[in-house]
N, C-alpha and C positions, 0 to 999 in steps of 0.2 A: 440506943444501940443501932449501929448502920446496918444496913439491908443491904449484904453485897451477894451477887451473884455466884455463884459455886463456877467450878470452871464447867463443866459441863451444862448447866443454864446460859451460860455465856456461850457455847457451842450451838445450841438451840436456837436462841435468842440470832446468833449471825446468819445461821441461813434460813428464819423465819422471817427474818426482815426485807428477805431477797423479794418475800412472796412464795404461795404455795405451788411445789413441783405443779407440772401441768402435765397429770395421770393420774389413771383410777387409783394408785394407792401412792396418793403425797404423805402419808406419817412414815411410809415403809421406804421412802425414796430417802425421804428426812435423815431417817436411823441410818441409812446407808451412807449417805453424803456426811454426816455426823460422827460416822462410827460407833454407834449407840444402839441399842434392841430398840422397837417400836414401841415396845411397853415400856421405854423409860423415857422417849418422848411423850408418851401419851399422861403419863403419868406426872412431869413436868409441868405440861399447858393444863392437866385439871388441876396442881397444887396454886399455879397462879391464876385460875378462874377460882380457885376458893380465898383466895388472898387478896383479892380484887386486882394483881393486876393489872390483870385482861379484861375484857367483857366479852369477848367473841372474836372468833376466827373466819372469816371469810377471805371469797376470792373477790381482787379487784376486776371488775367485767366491763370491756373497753365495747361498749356499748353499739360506738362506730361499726366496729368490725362483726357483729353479728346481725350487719341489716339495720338499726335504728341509727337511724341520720338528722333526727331534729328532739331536742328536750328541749325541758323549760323549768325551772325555779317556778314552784305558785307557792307564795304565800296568803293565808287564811286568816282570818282576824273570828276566834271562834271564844266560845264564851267557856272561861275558866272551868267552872265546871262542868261543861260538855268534853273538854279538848282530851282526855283521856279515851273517852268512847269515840270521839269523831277520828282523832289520829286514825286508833285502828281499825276502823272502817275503811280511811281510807288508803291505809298502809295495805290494804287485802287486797285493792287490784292490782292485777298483774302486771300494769305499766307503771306501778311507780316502785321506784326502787329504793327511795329514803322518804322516812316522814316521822318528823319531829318535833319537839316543842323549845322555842325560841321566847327570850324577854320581851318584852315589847318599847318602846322608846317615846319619848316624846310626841316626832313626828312619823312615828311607824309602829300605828296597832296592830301588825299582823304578827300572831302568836303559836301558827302554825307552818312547818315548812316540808314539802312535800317537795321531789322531783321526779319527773314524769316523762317517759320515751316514747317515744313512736317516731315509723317513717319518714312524716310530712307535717309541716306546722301546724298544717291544719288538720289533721287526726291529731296531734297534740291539743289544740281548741277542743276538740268534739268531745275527747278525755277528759277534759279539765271539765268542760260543762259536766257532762256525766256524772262526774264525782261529787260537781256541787251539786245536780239535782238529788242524787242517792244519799246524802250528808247532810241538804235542807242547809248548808250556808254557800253563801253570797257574794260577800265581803271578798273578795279575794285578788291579787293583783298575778298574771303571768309575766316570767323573767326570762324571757328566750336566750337557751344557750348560742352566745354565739361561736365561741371555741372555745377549746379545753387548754385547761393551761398547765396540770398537771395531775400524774394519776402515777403517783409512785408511790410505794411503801416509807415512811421514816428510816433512815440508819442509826443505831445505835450504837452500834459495833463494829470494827474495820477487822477484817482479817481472823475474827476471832477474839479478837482482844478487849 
């Protein structure tokens, strides 16, 4: 049986993809711009977080513009049954913004991937150590950003449609 969109999830769906309003109330801006109550947005993104969807709603955060001017990619080579407990350790400081678990490759054991902001490269370094002395691994390579190449939401939908 196909899984198609209702027309009003397809309304949802096109100005969700824009990105969320940027205001204290983005579901109430949503229904506005949507022509829809808030409680049938709301009600939409939980039927597709129970559907699987979705997995989560966030804002994209242009990093640059709020003062952090140097990140870095670390990858971790952490041992399979630690890497659930080490992830979120190290997903808990406040300068990293993704941490994940990645397969590993041939010529590339690292199984963990973290990215990590701050001002200056080197308050980047000083992080990166930090996080490996607080986690007890090692192992790990930094991937200095050197520009960003893209930071937009996927389109789905054109015009509504």
């Amino acid at each position: 049986m196909e899984d198609r969109l209702s027309h009003i999830e397809r309304r949802i769906l096109a100005i969700l993809q824009g990105g969320l309003p940027k205001s204290r109330t983005p579901y109430k801006d949503m229904a506005v711009q949507a022509d829809l109550d808030t409680k049938q947005i709301l009600a939409v993104l939980q039927q597709w977080k129970r559907q699987h969807k979705i997995r989560r709603i966030g804002a994209i955060v242009n990093y640059y513009k709020v003062g952090l001017e140097a990140g870095a990619m670390v990858v971790w080579q952490v041992e399979p049954e630690r890497i659930k407990r080490i992830g979120e350790e190290m997903a808990a400081f406040k300068q990293v913004s993704h941490a994940y678990q990645r397969q590993t490759a041939e010529n590339w054991p690292y199984n963990l991937y973290t990215m990590v902001h701050a001002e200056t490269l080197d308050e980047t370094r000083r992080i990166v150590q930090q996080i490996s002395d607080a986690c007890g691994v090692s192992d790990y390579r930094i991937l200095d950003t050197l520009r960003e190449l893209k930071k937009t939401p996927p389109t789905y939908i054109i015009n509504g449609e």
